[in-house]
N, C-alpha and C positions, 0 to 999 in steps of 0.2 A: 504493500500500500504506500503511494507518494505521502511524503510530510509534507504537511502543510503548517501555516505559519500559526494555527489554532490549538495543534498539539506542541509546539517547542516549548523547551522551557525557558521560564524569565530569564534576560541576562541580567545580571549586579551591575547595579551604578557605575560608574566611574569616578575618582575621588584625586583632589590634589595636583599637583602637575600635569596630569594627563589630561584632564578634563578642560584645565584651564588653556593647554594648546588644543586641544580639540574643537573649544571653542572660539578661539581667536582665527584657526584656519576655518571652521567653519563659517562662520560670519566674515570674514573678507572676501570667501568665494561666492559666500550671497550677494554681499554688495557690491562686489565687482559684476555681477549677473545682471543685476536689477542698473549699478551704474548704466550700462552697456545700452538700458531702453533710451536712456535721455542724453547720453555723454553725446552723441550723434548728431542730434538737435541743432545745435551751436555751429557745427563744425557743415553744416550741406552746404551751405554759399561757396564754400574753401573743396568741398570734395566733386562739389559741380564742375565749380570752376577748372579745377585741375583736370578734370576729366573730357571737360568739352560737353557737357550738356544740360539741359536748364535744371532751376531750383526746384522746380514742378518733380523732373527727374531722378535729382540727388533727393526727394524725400522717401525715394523707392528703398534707401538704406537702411532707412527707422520702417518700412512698413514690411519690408521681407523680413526683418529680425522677430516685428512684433509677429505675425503669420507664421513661422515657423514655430513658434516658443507656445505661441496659445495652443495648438493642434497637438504637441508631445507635453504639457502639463496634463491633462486629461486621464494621459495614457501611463504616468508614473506611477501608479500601483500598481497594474498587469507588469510593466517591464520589472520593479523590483521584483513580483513577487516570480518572477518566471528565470534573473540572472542575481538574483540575493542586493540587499539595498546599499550595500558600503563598495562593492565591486559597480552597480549602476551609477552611483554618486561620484567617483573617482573617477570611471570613463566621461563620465559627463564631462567634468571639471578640464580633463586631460585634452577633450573633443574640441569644446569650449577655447581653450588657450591655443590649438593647434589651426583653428580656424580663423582664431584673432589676426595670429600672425599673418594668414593668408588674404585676409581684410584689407592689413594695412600695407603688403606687396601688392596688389592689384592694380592692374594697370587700365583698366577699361570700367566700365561701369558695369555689363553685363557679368564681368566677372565676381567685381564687388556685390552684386545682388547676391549671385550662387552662395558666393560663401557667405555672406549676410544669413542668408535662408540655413546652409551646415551650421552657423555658428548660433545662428534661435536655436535650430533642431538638436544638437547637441546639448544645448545649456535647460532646455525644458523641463528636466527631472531635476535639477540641482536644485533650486529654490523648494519646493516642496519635502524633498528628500534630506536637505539640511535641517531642514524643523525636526523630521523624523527622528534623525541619526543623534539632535542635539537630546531631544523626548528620551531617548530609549538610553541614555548616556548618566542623564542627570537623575541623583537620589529624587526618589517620589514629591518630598517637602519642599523641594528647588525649583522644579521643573517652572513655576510659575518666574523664576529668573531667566530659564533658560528661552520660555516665551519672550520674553521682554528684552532679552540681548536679538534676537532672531526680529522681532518686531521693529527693535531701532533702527539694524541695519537695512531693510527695509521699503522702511520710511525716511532715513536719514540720505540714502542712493540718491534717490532722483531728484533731489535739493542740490544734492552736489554737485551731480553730473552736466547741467549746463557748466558751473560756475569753472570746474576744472578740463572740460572741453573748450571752453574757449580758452583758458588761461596755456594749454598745452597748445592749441591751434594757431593762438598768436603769437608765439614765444617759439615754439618748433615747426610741426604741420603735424597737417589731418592723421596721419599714418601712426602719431601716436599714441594716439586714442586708442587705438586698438595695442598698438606694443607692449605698454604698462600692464597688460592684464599675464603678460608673459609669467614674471618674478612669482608674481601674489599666486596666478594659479597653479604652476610649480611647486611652491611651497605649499599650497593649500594641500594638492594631489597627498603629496612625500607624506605631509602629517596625518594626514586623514587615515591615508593605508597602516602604513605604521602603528599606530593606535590600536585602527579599529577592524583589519583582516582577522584578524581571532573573533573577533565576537558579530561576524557575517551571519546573514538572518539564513535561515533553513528555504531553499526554493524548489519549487515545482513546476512540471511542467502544465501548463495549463495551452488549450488549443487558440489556435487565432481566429479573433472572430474578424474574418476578413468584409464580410459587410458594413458591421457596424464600424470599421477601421475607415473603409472608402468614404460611406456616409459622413464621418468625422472630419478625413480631409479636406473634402470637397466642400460641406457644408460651414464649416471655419471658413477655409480657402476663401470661398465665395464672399459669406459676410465680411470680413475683415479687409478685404481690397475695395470693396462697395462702400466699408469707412472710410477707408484712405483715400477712396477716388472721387467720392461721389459729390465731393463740395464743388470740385476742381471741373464738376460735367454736371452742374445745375439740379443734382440727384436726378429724382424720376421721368425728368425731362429727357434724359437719357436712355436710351435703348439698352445700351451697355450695361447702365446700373440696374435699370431695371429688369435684365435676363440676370442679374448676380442677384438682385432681392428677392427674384423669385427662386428662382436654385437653392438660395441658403434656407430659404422658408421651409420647402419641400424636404430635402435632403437633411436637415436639423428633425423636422417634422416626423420623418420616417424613423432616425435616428433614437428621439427619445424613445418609440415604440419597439423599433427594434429592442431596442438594449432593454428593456423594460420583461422582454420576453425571452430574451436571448440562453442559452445554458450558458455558457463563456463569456459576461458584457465584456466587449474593452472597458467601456467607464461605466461603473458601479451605481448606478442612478438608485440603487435601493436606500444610500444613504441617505434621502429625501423623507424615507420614512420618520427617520430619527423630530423629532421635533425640534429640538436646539440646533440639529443640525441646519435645518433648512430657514429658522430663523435667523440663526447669524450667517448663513449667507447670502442672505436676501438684504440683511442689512448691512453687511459688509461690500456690496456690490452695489449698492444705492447709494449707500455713505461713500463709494468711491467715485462714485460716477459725478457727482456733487464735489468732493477735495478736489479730485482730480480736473471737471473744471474748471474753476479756480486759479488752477496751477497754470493750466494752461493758456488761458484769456488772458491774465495779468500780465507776464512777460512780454505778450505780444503786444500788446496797447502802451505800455509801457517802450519798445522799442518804434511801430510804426506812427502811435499817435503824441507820443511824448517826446522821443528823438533820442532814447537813450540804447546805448551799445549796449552789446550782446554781453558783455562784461559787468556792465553795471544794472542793466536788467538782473541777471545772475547774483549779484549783491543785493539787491532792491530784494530779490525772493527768497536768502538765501537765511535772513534769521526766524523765519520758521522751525530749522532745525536746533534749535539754541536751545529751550527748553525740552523740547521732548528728545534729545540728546539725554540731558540732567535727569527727567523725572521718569523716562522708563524702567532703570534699575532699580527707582526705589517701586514703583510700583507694583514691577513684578518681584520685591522679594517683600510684599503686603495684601498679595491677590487673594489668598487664603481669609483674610481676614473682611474684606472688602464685599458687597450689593456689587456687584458686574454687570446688571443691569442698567443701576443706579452710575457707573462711573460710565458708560456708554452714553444715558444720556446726557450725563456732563461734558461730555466730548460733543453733543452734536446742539445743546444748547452754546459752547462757545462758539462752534462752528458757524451757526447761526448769526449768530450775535456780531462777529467779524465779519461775516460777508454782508452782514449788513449796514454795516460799518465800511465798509467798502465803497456800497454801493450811493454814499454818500457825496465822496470824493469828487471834486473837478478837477479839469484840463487842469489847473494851477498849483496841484498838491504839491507838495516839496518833497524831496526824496526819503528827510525825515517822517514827513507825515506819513506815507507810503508804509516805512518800516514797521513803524506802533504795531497797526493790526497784523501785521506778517509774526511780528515778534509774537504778541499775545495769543495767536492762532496754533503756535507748536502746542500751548500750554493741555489742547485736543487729541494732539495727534496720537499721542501711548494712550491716553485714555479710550481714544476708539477701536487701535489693532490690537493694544493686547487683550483688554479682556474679549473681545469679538472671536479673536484666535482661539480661547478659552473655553468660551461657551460652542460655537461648531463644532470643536472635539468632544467635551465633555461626554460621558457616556457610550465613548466608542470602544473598542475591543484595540489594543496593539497592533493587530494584525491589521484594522482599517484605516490606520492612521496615516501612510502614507498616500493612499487611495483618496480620503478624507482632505488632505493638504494642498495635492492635487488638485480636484474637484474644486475649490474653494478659491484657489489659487487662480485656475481657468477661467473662472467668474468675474476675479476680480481684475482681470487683465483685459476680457471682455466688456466688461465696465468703464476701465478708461478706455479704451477703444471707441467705445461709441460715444462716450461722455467727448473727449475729444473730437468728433464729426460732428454733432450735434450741438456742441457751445460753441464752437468757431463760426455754424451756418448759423445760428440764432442770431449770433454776435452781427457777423455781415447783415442780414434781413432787418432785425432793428435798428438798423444803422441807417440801412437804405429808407427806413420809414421815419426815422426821426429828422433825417438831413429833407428828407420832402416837406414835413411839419416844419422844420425852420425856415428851409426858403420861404415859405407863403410869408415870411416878415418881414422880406428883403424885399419891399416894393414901395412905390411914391406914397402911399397910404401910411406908409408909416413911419412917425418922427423921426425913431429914434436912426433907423435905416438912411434916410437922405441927409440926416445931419454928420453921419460916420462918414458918407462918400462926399457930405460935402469938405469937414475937416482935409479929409487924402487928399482932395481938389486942390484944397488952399496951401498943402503941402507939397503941390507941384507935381503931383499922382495922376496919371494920365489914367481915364474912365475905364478901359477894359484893364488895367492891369489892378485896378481900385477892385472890380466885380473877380477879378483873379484872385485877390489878395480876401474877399469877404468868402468868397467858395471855398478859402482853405480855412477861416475860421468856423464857418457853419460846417467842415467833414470831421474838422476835430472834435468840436462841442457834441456833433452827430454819431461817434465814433466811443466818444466818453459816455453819455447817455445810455448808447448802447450797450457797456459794457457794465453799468450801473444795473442793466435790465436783467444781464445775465448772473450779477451775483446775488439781486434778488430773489429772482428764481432760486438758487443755490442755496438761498438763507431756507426759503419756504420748504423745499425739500430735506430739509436736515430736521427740521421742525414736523414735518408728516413722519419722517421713520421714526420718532418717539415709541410710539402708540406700539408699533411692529414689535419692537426690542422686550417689552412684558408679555407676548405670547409665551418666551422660552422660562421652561420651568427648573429653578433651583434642584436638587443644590447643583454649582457647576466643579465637580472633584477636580482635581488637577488633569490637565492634558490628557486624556485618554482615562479615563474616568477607573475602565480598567485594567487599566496597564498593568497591573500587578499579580493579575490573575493568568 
């Protein structure tokens, strides 16, 4: 009879020195993962340019990584449980760094995509599998620490990642963006193996389920380039998007069924049953889709409507990570004693509370002002992924937990995906609507209008450069409006998943509720 990961037995913690390099390789290879979504960002103008082809183009480097990476999250509990989770986690890592390298030699763009797409595909099981390896490593009473290191790095990645893509872009080039992942993943691999090949989890063979595997590709595939394309082709105006919106509907659609009835799922849809399960990732994927956002609106109004580089944008975003740097450690070694409900919705009331605060703001903020709420909006961030982390596991068996991380992970990746399609096209729409609303002010009817072009007159402003000169303050004012609308939105949405978050029912044990069993 195959062992399966239901009959092995517990392994013992990990204690003292080992643990503590365990964890520091662990967590650098996460955030070197999770870096890798955003470091890219900063750097397309510079990876266009050298390559000879538009910005439109060079965004195909952030959207084959993220396509790659969503479609093999999913599938991180079938692969551990079929090649053991410390041998998956290590080739990842190994895959990961050996694709880097080929990233940053790439001499064409079609090239750079390919290995874009190896190097998501490779790296897909890492983030999910690191939680795992950190879980199954750490004494029962800690574990709530070892969430909370996994949770900062993170959440701390994609904060940094513009700021040190540009800073190596401008100072080196594009190529080393990717080089730097060399060292960290090298070392990450050595220590990991080292440690942790003696305490390799028990694997089986289990069959492929090659429907629901195409279903997956295809149905990702599809949606995920309909996000990344669909702003840029009007969305549904589009033929193109709309044979991909229909595609990912149907083939998702068949997908959940399939798997639902499958003997072998690839992805484990039964853990929907769990209740906590499916509540924190409902609101872990909503709460993302909302951060995320955020994250991404601001930088760019900041750079297009404001006039500030891509460096100082990066600064402008970057003290977010200041407090929930500080206050993740303490929180996860206090989860135990703490309402994880109640500290959720303290995450999503200051969320709230900030983007509303945001949405305050005009063209004339100062850079100071800017910072305030970026600063007091970390004070959220641990409070929302780690107990969120917390309660989706709670009550799962060991053996589901990296299936579970996966799952969760997939979500929340698909979250900012769309959250980023869907705030950029809101952002442009209301803009386009608010700059219509302001022109109707810009005409002989109204004071305050011919007394501005009369001053420009009296300043020696010749008339169409006068109406040149008000069409660029009515796009800005149009553009900040607009962006005020979007973090509105963001506030009200943070303030609806309240309600969601007391579905999930106490107590929530540490990480895998039964880990010990």
């Amino acid at each position: 009879m195959a062992t399966t990961p239901e009959n092995a037995a517990p392994l013992k913690p990990l204690h003292g020195g080992p643990l503590a390099l365990l964890t520091i390789a662990v967590a650098f290879s996460t955030f070197m993962e999770v870096l890798d979504m955003t470091i890219v960002n900063v750097a397309v103008p510079h990876i266009s340019g050298s390559l000879g082809v538009s910005p439109s183009e060079g965004t195909w480097t952030i959207s084959s990584y993220a396509l790659a990476s969503a479609i093999m999250q999913p599938l991180t509990g079938w692969i551990a449980r079929r090649f053991g989770e410390v041998r998956t986690f290590v080739v990842s890592v190994l895959l990961f760094v050996v694709f880097s390298m080929l990233c940053g030699l790439a001499t064409s763009m079609p090239m750079l995509v390919v290995c874009r797409l190896l190097q998501g595909a490779g790296s897909g099981p890492m983030v999910a599998l690191s939680l795992t390896l950190l879980l199954t490593s750490y004494p029962k009473e800690k574990q709530g620490i070892a969430l909370a290191l996994w949770a900062m790095t993170v959440v701390v990645a994609p904060i940094f990642g513009p700021i040190l893509g540009g800073w190596l872009t401008d100072n080196f080039s594009w190529p080393w963006i990717f080089y730097i992942n060399l060292p960290v993943g090298i070392a990450a691999a050595v220590i990991t193996w080292s440690i942790l090949h003696k305490r390799e989890t028990k694997t089986f063979k289990a069959p492929i389920d090659m429907v629901g595997l195409v279903l997956l590709v295809v149905g990702v595939g599809c949606l995920q380039f309909m996000l990344d394309n669909g702003n840029d082709h009007d969305w549904f105006a589009s033929p193109l998007i709309l044979t991909l919106g229909i595609t990912a509907l149907v083939c998702l659609t068949f997908l959940v069924v399939w798997e639902i009835h499958a003997k072998h799922p690839v992805i484990d849809l039964s853990l929907f049953k769990q209740r906590n399960f499916t509540v924190g990732v409902v609101a872990l994927t909503l709460g993302m889709f909302a951060f995320f956002g955020i994250n991404v609106v601001f930088p760019l109004w900041l750079q297009i409507d404001l006039g500030y580089t891509a460096t100082w944008a990066g600064l402008a975003t970057a003290p977010v990570g200041v407090l929930a740097f500080l206050i993740s450690p303490i929180l996860g070694k206090n989860m135990h004693r703490l309402e994880l409900r109640a500290v959720v919705t303290f995450a999503f009331v200051i969320f709230a509370f900030t983007s509303w605060w945001f949405a305050s703001f005009d063209s004339n903020a100062s850079f100071g002002t800017l910072v305030v709420p970026r600063f007091v909006m970390g004070l959220a961030i641990p409070c929302f992924f780690i107990p969120l982390n917390q309660i989706y596991l709670s009550g799962l068996p060991a053996s589901e937990i990296a299936s579970a991380s996966g799952l969760s992970n997939f979500c929340r990746t698909m979250g900012s995906s769309m959250s980023t399609a869907i705030t950029v096209t809101l952002w442009q729409h209301r803009s386009e609507l608010h700059h219509a609303n302001l022109t109707e002010n810009v005409s002989p009817g109204h004071p305050a209008a011919t007394q501005f072009l009369q001053d420009l007159a009296n300043h020696g402003m010749p008339h169409q450069q006068s109406l040149g000169l008000i069409d660029q303050l009515v796009n800005r004012e149009a553009l900040t409006l607009a962006v005020n609308d979007v973090f509105w939105g963001c506030a009200v949405l943070f303030l609806l998943l309240i309600p969601i978050l007391w579905f999930a029912k106490p107590p929530f044990g540490s990480a895998g509720g039964a880990m010990g069993h």
